[in-house]
C-alpha positions as CSV (number, residue, x, y, z in Angstrom):
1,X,134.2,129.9,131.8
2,X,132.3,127.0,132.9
3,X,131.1,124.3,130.1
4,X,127.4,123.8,130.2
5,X,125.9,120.3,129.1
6,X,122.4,119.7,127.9
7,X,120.2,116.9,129.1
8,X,121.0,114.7,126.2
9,X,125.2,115.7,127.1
10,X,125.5,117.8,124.3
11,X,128.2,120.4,125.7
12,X,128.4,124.0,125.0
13,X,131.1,126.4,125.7
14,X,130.5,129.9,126.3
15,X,133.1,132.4,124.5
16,X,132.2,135.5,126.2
17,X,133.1,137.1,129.5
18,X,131.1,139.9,129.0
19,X,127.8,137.5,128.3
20,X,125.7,136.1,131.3
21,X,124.5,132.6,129.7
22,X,121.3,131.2,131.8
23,X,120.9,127.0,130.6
24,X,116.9,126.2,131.5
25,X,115.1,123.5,129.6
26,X,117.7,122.8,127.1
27,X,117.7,126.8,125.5
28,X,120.7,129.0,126.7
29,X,119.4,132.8,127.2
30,X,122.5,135.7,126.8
31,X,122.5,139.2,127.9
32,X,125.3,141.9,128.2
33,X,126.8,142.6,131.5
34,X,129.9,144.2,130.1
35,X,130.5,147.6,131.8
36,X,132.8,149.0,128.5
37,X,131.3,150.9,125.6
38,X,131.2,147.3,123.7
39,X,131.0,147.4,119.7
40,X,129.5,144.6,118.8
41,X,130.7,143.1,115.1
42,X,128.9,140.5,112.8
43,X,131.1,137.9,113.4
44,X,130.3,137.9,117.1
45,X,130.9,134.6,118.4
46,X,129.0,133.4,121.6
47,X,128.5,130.1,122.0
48,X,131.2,126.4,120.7
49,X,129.7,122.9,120.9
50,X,132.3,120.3,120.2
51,X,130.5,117.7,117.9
52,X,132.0,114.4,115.9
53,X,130.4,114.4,112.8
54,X,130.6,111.2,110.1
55,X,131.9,111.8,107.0
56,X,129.1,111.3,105.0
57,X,126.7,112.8,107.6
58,X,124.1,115.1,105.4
59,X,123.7,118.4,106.8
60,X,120.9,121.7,106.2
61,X,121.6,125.1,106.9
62,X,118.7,127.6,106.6
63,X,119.4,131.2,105.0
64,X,119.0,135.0,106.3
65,X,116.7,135.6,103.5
66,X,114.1,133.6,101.7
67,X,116.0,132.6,98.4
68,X,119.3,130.8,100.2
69,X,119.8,127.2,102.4
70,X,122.1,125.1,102.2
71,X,122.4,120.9,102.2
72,X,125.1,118.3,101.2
73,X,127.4,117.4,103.2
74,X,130.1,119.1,105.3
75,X,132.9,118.4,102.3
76,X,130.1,118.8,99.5
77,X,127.8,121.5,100.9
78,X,125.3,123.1,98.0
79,X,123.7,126.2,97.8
80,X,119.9,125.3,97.0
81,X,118.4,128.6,96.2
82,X,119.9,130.9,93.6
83,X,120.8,133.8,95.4
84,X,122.8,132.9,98.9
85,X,123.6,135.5,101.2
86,X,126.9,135.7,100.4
87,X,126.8,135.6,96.6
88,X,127.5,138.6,94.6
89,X,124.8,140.3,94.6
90,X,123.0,140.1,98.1
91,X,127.0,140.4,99.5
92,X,125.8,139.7,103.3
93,X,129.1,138.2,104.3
94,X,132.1,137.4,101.7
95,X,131.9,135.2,99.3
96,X,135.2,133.9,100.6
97,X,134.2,133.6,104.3
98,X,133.1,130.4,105.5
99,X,129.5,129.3,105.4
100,X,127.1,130.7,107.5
101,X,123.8,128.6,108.2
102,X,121.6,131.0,109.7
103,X,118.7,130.3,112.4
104,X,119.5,126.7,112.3
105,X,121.9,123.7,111.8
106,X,120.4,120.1,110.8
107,X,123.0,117.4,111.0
108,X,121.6,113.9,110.1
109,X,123.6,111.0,111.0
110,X,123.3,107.0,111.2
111,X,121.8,107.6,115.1
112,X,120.1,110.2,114.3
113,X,119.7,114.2,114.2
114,X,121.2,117.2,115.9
115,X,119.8,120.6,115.7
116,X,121.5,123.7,116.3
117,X,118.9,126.5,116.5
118,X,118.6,130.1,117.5
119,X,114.9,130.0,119.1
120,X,114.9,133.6,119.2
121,X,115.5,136.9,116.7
122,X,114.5,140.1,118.5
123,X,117.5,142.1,117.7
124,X,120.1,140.1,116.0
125,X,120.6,137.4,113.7
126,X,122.1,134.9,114.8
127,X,124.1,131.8,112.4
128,X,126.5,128.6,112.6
129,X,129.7,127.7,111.7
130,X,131.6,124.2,111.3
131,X,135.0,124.7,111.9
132,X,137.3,121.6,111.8
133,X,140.8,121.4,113.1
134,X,142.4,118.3,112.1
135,X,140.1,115.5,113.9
136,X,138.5,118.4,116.1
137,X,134.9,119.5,114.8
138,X,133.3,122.5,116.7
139,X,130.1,124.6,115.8
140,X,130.3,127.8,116.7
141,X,127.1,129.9,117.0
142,X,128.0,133.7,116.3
143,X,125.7,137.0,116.5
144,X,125.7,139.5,113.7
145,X,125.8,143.2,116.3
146,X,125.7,145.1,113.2
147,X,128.4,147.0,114.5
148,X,126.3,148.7,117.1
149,X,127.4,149.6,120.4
150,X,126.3,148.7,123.9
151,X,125.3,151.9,125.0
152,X,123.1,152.7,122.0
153,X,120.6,149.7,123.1
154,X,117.4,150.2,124.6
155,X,118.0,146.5,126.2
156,X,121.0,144.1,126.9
157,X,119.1,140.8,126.4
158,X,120.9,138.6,123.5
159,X,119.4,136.0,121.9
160,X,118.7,132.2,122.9
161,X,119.8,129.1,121.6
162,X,118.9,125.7,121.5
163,X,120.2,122.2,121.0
164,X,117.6,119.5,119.8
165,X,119.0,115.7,119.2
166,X,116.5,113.1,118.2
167,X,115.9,109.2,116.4
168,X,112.9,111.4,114.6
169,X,113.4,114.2,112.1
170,X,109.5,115.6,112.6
171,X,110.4,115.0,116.8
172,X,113.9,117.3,116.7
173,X,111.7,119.9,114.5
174,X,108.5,119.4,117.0
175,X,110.8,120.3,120.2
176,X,112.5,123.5,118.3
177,X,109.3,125.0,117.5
178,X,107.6,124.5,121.1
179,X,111.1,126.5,122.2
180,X,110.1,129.0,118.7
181,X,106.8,130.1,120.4
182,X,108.0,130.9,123.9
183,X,109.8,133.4,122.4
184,X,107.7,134.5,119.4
185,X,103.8,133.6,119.7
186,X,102.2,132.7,116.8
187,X,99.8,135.2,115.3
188,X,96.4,134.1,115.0
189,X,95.5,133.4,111.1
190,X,98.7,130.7,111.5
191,X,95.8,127.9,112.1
192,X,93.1,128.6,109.6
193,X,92.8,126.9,106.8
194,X,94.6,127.8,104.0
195,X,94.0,131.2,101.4
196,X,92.9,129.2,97.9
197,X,92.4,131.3,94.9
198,X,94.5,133.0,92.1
199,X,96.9,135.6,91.9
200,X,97.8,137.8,89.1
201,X,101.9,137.8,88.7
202,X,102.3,134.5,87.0
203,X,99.4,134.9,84.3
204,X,100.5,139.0,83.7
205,X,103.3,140.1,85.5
206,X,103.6,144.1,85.6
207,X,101.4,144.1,82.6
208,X,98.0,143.3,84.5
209,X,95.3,145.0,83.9
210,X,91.7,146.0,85.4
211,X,90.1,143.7,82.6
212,X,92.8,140.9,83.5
213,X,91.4,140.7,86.6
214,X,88.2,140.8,85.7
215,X,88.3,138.0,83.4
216,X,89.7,136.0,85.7
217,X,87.2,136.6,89.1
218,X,84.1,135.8,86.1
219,X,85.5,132.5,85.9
220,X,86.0,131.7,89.7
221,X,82.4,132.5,89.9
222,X,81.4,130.3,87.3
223,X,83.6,126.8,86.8
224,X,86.1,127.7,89.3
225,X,83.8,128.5,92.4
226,X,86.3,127.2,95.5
227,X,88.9,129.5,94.5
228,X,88.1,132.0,97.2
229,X,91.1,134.7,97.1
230,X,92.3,137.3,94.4
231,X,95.6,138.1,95.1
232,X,96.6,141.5,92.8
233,X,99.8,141.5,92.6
234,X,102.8,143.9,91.3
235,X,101.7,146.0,88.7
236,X,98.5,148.1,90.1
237,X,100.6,151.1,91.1
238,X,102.1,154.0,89.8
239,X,105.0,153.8,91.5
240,X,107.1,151.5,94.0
241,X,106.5,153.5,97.4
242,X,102.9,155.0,96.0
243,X,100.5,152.3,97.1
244,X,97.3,154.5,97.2
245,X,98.1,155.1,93.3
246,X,97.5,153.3,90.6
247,X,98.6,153.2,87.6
248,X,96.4,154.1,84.4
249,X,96.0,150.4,83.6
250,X,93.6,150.4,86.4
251,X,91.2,153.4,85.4
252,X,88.7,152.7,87.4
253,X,91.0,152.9,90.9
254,X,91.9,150.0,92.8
255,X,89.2,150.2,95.5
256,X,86.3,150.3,93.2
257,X,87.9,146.9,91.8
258,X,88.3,145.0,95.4
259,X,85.1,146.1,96.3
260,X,83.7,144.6,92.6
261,X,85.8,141.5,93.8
262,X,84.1,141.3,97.4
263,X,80.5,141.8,95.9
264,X,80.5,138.9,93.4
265,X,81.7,136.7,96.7
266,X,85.4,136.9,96.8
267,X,88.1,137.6,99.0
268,X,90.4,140.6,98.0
269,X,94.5,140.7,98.7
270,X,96.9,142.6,97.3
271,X,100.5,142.9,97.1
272,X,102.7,146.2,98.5
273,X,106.6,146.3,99.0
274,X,106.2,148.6,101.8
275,X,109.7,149.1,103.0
276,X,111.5,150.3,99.1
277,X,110.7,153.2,97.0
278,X,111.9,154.5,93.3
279,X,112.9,157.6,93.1
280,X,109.7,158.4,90.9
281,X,107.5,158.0,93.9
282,X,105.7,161.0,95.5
283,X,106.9,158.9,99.1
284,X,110.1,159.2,97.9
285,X,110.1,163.0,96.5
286,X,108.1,164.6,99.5
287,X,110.0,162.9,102.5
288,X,113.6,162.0,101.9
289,X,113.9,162.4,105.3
290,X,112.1,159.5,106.4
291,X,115.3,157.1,104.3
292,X,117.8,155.1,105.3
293,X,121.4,156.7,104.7
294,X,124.9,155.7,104.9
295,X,126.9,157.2,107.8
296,X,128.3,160.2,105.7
297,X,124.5,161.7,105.7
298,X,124.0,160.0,102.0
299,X,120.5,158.3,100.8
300,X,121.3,155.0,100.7
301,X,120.4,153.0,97.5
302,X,119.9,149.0,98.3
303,X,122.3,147.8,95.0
304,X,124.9,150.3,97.6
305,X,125.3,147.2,99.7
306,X,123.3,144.3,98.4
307,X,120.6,143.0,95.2
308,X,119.3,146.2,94.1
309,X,115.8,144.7,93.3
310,X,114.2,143.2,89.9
311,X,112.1,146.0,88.8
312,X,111.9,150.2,89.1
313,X,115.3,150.5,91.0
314,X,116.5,152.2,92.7
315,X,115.4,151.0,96.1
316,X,115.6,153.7,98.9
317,X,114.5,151.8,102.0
318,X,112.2,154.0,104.5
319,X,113.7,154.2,108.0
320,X,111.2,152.4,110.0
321,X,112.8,153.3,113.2
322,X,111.0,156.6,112.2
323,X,107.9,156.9,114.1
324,X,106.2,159.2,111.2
325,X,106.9,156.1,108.6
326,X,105.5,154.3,111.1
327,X,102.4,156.0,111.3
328,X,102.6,156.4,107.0
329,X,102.5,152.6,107.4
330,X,99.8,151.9,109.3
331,X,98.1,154.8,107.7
332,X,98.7,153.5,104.1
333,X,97.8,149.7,105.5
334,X,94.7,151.1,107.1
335,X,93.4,152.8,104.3
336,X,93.5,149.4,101.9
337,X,91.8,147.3,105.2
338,X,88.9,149.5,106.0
339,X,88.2,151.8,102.9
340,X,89.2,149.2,100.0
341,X,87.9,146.0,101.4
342,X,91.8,144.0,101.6
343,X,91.4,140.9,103.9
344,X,95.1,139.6,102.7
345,X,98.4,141.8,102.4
346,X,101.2,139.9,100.3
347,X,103.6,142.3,101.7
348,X,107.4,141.8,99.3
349,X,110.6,142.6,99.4
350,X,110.6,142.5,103.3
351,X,114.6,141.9,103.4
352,X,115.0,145.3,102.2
353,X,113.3,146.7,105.2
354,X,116.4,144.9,107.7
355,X,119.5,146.6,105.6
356,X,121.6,147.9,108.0
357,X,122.3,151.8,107.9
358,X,122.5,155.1,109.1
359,X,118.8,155.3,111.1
360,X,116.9,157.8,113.0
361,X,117.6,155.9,116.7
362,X,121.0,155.0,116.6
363,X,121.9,151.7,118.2
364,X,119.3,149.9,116.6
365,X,119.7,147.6,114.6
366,X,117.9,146.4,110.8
367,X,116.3,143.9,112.2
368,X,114.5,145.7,115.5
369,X,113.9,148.6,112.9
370,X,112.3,145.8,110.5
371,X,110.2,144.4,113.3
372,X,109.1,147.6,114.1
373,X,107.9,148.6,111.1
374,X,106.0,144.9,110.3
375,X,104.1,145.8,113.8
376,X,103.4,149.3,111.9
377,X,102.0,147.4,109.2
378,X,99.8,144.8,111.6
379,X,98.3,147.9,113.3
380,X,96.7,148.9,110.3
381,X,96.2,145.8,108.8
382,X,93.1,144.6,112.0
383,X,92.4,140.9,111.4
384,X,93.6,140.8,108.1
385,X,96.0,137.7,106.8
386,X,99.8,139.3,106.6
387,X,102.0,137.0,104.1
388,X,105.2,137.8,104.1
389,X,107.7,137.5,100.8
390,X,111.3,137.9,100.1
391,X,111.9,138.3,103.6
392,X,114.7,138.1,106.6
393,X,113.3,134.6,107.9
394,X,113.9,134.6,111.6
395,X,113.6,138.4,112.3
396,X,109.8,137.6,110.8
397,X,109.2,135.0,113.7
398,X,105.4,135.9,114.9
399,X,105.2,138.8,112.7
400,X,103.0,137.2,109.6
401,X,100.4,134.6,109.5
402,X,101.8,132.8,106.0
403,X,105.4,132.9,104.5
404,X,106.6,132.1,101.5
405,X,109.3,129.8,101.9
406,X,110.5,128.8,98.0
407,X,111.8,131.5,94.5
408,X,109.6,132.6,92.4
409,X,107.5,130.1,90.0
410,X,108.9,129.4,86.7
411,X,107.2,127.2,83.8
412,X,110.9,124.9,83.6
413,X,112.0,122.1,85.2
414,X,114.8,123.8,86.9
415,X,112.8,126.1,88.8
416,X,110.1,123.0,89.8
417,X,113.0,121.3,91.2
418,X,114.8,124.4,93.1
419,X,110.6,125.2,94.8
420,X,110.8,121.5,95.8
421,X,113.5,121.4,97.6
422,X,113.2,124.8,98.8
423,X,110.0,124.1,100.3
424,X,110.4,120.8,101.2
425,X,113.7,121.7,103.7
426,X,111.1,124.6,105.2
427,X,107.6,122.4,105.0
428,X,108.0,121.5,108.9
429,X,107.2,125.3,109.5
430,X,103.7,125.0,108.1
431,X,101.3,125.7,110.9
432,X,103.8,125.8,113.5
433,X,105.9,128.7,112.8
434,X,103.2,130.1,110.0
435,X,101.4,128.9,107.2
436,X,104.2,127.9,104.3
437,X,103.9,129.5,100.8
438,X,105.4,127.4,98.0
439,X,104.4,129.9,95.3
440,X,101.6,129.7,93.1
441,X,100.4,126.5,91.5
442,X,101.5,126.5,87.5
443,X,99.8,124.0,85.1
444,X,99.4,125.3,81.4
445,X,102.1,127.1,79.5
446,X,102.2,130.6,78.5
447,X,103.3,131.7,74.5
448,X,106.8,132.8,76.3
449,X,107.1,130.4,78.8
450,X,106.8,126.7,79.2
451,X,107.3,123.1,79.4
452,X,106.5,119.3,79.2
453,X,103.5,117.8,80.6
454,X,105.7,115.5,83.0
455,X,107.3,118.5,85.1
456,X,104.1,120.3,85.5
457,X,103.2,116.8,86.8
458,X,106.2,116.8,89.2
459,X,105.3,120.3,89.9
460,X,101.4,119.5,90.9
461,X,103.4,116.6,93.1
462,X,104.9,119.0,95.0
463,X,101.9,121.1,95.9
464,X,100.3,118.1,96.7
465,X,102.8,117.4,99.3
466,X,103.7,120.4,100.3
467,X,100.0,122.3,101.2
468,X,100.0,125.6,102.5
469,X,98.9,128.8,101.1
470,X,96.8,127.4,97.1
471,X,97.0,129.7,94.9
472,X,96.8,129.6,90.9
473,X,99.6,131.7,88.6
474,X,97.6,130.9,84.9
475,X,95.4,132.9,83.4
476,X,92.2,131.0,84.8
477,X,90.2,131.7,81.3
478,X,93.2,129.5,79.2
479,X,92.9,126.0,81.6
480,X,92.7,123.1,79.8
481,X,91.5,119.6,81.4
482,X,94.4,118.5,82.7
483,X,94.5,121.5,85.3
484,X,90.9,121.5,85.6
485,X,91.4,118.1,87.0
486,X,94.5,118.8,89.1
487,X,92.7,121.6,91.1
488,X,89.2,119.8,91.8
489,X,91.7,116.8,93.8
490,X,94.2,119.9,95.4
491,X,91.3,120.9,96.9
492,X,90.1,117.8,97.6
493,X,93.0,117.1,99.5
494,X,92.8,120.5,101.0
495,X,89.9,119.2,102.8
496,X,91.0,116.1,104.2
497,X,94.1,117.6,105.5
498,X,96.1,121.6,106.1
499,X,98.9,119.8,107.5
500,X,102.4,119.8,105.0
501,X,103.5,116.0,104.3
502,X,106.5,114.7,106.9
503,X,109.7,113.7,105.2
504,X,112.1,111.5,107.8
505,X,115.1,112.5,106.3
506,X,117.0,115.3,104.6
507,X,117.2,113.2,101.4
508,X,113.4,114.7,100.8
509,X,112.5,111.6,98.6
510,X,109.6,110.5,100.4
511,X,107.0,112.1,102.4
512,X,103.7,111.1,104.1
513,X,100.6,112.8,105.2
514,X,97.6,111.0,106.9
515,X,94.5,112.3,104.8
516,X,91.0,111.9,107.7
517,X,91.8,109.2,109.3
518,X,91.4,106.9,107.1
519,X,94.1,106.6,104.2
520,X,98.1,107.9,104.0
521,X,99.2,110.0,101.5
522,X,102.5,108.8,100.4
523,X,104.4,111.3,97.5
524,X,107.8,110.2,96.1
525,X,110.0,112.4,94.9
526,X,113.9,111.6,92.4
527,X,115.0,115.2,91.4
528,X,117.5,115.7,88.5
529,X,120.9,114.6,89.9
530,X,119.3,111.1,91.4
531,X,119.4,107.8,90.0
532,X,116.5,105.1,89.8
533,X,115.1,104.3,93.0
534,X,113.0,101.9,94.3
535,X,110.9,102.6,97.9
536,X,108.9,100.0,99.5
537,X,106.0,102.2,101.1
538,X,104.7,100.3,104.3
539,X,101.3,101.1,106.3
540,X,100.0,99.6,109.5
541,X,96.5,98.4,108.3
542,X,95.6,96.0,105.2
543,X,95.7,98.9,102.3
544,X,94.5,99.4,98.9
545,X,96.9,100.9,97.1
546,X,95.8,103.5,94.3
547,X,97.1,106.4,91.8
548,X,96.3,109.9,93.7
549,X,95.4,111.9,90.8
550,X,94.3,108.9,88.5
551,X,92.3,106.5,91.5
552,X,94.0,103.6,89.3
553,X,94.3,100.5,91.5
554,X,97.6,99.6,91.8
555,X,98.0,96.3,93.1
556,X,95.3,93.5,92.9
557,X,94.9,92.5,96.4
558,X,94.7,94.3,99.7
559,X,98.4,94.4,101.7
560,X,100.1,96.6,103.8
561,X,103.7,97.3,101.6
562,X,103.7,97.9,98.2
563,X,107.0,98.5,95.8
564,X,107.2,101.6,93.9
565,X,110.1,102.2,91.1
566,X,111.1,106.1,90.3
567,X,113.0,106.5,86.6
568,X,116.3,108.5,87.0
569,X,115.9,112.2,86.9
570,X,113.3,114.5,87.9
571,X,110.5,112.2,88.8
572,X,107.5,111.8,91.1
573,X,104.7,109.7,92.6
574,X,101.3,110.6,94.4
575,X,100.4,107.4,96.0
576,X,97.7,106.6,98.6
577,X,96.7,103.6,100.9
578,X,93.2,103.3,101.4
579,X,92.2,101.3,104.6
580,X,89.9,98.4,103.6
């Protein structure tokens, strides 16, 4: 088969005869022309582009799911999440396999950046692979069939790829997305400002209560007035799969609540896992026929073939290629928009809706039969904000408004480090793709839970960077001054800017963000393995250089560099350079 070169000569060989591969503006389009009964595996490989790659080049690899990337280099790669897809619990590929960087490929070198990137994710993922042979370096791009067959499709279109080279990380990123939204269209909430408010998990977990939530509105309608949204979270329901239920925590029901919250002036969300059940629920009891199942007619139970969930397992995962869970979606979506007042669905555990499995329409695969049931889900939901959580990244491309893109929130420094680097490898999405989610905000400890006043500063840092979808996880009643004073300058900077700070290189140790025109934002950032640094910031006007959070002047007279010095370890600056 003929090679095919990009305009900036990257080549790329095609692997299959069966494939038709179309090269237009730099993004190769695939579809099936075979004329056999194809089965198509997950380790289907499409597309090889022969590369030389320095040794130390740093590399990025996104993940299928929410909680896994990978960076390093191609000798030294590390996982950052905790859970990668091919650890022992989530068990998409073997541990023993090589590594997979799914959706896209960053390679950073002393000329620049490459990009490798699937731009599309319809009905397949789609994931690299570095292989070297001796001096020869190839990435191969592969598609994960599921083990579906030709036949079964209700199309033969593939998916597309991309390569992106650039001097400019934000550039290679900027081009990728513009190729993104051909192919997926953003949906409209992705350019609004920002949801700020609290949410109820971090403060109670499952334990929340009617009161806890009323405690916490009374005070963002007295000292807390900006906070706008009140996220309720896990914990309101009787069971997973019984949305419409609540638990006797809540005796009062749910919708007399959100209607309570909307009348004193606030915004009501609240959280569903609307693709799992427990075995407890009445979903789950009344219709086993609407679950997923292994091919010898069995119900299939998620910890069958990956992480079996963190609370009220099992999981069954409803069959969304189903059209009468489809209509239960919209219905149960519906009924919170229009009769309970919700203007914001957190909707979690969205990888469990793309398992692959025994399904009502055969041929399709997890991920058409998870994008099937989202749209479900955005029928009923009108012109409410959908944030997606724990989700398949790609197959979620123009399906939710917000995504959160980091773990879970923990009061340690391990976990502030893991949500900054998490987010900070995903913070180019913000606005572009949809609106980033770094998790909630944490600033005072709890009696079970907590740390030092230096990582919550770190912590606050990394919001402050990062932007994106504001949210508090304390109890709002227990804030002390220090997080008083940290939220009145996040919002603060809210205003001047929605944008996510630009980092020009996958080291993630210094970002900048132009705050109205007038002043740059610059936040530095050592994490726990680095040594003392020392970054000389420089503008383009005649600055004053001050302390974000403490306005302290920093230097005596007006200049455009100034030298800042970061202690080993995890470590952070907020710096900004006023225009005189």
């Amino acid at each position: 088969m003929t090679a095919m070169v990009f305009t900036h000569t990257q080549v790329a060989i095609p692997v299959q005869s069966d494939l038709d591969y179309v090269l237009k503006n730099d993004q190769i389009t695939m579809q099936f022309t075979g004329v056999n009964n194809q089965r198509i595996d997950d380790h289907f490989p499409v597309l090889q582009f022969p590369i030389q790659i320095e040794t130390n080049a740093k590399i990025l690899g996104d993940g299928f799911q929410m909680l896994a990337q990978t960076s390093g280099q191609l000798n030294a790669l590390k996982d950052i999440g905790r859970c990668p897809d091919n650890n022992v619990s989530y068990r998409l590929y073997s541990a023993q396999a090589q590594k997979r960087f799914y959706n896209y490929l960053v390679i950073e070198e002393t000329d620049g950046f490459t990009l490798f990137g699937f731009t599309s994710c319809h009905r397949f993922a789609g994931y690299f692979e570095i292989n070297q042979v001796q001096t020869v370096t190839t990435v191969i791009a592969y598609l994960d069939g599921e083990h579906t067959q030709s036949q079964d499709w209700s199309t033969n279109l593939m998916e597309a790829v991309t390569v992106i080279k650039s001097n400019s990380l934000a550039d290679a990123y900027a081009c990728y997305v513009a190729k993104i939204q051909q192919n997926h269209p953003l949906r409209p909430g992705v350019k609004v400002d920002a949801p700020i408010g609290w949410c109820s998990w971090y403060a109670y977990y499952a334990q929340v209560t009617q009161q806890h939530v009323l405690d916490n509105v009374d005070v963002m309608c007295q000292t807390q007035s900006e906070l706008e949204w009140v996220l309720l979270d896990d914990g309101y329901q009787a069971f997973m799969g019984d949305w419409l239920t609540p638990s006797d925590k809540f005796p009062q029901g749910i919708k007399a609540l959100l209607r309570s919250i909307k009348e004193k002036g606030k915004k009501p969300a609240i959280w569903l896992a609307p693709f799992i059940a427990q075995p407890e629920s009445s979903v789950f009891k009344e219709h086993p026929d609407w679950f997923v199942r292994h091919a010898n007619g069995e119900l299939l139970k998620a910890e069958d073939i990956t992480y079996g969930g963190w609370r009220c397992t099992p999981w069954y995962i409803l069959d969304t290629s189903n059209i009468e869970v489809q209509r239960h979606l919209t219905a149960v979506v519906r009924t919170m928009k229009e009769d309970w007042g919700v203007a914001l669905f957190k909707l979690d555990a969205n990888y469990w809706g793309s398992l692959r499995g025994q399904r009502m329409q055969a041929g399709m695969t997890g991920i058409e039969a998870y994008r099937l049931g989202m749209q479900a889900i955005i029928d009923g939901a009108g012109d409410a904000l959908i944030l997606g959580c724990n989700a398949p990244m790609w197959p979620s491309l123009g399906l939710v408004d917000a995504m959160r893109v980091s773990d879970d929130v923990e009061r340690r420094p391990e976990r502030f480090q893991q949500i900054a680097k998490e987010t900070f490898y995903r913070s180019w999405q913000h606005r572009q793709l949809w609106q980033i989610d770094p998790d909630c905000i944490t600033l005072i400890s709890l009696t079970d839970q907590g740390t030092e006043q230096a990582n919550y500063e770190f912590h606050r840092d990394v919001v402050l960077a990062a932007g994106g979808v504001t949210l508090s996880g304390d109890p709002l009643p227990a804030l002390n001054d220090f997080a008083k004073q940290t939220w009145k300058a996040l919002l603060e900077r809210q205003q001047l800017s929605q944008e996510s700070a630009q980092f020009q290189s996958l080291s993630i140790c210094h970002s900048w963000l132009l705050l109205a025109h007038q002043h740059e934002l610059h936040c530095l950032f050592n994490y726990a393995e680095s040594k003392a640094t020392v970054h000389t910031l420089k503008v383009d006007f005649t600055a004053i250089w001050r302390d974000f959070w403490t306005g302290e002047l920093l230097h005596a007279e007006p200049t455009n560099t100034f030298t800042v010095s970061l202690d080993k370890g995890l470590n952070s600056r907020a710096i900004v350079a006023m225009r005189v």
